[in-house]
N, C-alpha and C positions, 0 to 999 in steps of 0.2 A: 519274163520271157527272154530277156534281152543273156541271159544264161543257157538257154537251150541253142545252139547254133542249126544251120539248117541240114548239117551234116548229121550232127545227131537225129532229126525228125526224119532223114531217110532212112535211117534203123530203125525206130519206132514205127512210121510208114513201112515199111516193107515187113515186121514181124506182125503187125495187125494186120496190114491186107492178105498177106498170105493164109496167116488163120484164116481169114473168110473163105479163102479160097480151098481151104480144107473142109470145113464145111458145108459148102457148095456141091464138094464129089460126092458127099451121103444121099444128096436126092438123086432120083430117078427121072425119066424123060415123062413116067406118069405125074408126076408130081407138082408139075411146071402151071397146073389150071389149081390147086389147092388154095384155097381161100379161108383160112380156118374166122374166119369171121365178117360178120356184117360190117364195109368202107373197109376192111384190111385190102392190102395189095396182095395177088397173086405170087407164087414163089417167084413164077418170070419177072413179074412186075419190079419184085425187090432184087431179082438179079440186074434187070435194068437200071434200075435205083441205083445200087452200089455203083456201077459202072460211070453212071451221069455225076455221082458224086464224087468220083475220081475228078472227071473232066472239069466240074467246078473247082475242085482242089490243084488242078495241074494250072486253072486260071486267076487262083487265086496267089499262086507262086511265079507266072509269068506274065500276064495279060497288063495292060494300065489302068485298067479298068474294069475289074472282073462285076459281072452281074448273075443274077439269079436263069437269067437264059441261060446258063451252061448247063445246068441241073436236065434242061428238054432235049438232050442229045438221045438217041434212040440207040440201040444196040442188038446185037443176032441174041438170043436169049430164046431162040427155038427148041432147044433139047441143052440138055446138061451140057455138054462137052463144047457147044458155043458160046453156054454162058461162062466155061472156063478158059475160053480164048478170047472174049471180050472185055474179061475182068483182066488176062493176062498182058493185054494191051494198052488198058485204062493204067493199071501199073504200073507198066513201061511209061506211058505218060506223064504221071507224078514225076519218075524219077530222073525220067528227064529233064524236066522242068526244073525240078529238087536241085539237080546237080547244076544251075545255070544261077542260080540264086548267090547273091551278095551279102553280103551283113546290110548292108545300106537299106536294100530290098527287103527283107527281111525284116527290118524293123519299121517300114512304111504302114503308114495307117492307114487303111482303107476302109472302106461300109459299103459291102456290097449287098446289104440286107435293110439300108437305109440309116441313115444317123445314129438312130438310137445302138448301135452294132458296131459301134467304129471302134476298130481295133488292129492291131499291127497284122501283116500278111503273115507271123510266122504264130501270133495267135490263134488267127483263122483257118491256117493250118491243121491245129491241133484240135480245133475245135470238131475239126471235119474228121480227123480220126474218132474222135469222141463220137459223132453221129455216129459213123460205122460202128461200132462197137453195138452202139444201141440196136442197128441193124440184125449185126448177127446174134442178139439174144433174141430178138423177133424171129429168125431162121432156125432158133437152134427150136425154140417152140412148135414151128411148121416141121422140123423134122420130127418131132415124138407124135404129134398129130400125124404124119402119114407115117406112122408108125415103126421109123428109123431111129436106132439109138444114136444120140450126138458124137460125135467125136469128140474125145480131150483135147480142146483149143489151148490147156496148159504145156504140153508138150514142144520141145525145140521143132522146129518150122523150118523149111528152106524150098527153095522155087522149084523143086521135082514136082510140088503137089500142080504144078501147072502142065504135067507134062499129061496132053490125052490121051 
């Protein structure tokens, strides 16, 4: 890890979040109660999700201490166009954070998942990308279930798709 700097994971963070956030624009305001299974989360649900997971990620980049309470932050996730303003926030948060970060920091170890988890903040990082990711193939599923075709998340990416 100690070869990835924290300036490169704000390009990696920001081409993955935004994907998500392309994905995001395919559902509809009907779509937000869709539960394509028994314990799945709602589409709100996993809008909320992403959002909390930014905020865990924004605390795992600045905090002294980051813990799993960042995960329970709540979010507007009422209709579409709030979950694309609260994702566009949580973003700006990362990259906030992102851009405040040290080499020093960066290579700190921390567990904020308990011991067995300990690993540098620019691991935990990437790790937390790596959930997202798993997130949005869980979305891209909810969109063909309410009967939306995905968007090509392979496509170049930039922050327009946050514009309401």
């Amino acid at each position: 890890m100690n070869d990835i700097s924290p300036a490169r994971f704000v390009l990696d963070f920001n081409t993955n979040a935004l994907r998500t956030v392309r994905l995001v624009r395919t559902f509809t305001d009907a779509d937000l109660d869709l539960r394509p299974g028994e314990g799945s989360m709602t589409t709100a649900e996993q809008f909320n999700h992403l959002c909390a997971c930014h905020n865990f990620m924004r605390g795992v980049l600045e905090d002294e201490s980051p813990t799993t309470e960042l995960f329970h932050k709540s979010y507007d996730v009422s209709s579409v166009k709030a979950a694309i303003a609260s994702l566009g926030g949580s973003i700006g948060q990362v990259q906030s954070a992102a851009s405040r970060v040290t080499q020093g920091m960066w290579e700190e170890k921390i567990s904020p998942f308990g011991l067995d988890w300990l690993m540098t903040r620019g691991q935990m990082a990437y790790l937390m990308i790596e959930h997202e990711v798993h997130h949005r193939g869980q979305l891209t599923v909810y969109a063909r279930v309410a009967g939306h075709t995905p968007v090509n998340l392979y496509l170049p990416v930039d922050d327009t798709v946050l514009n309401i």
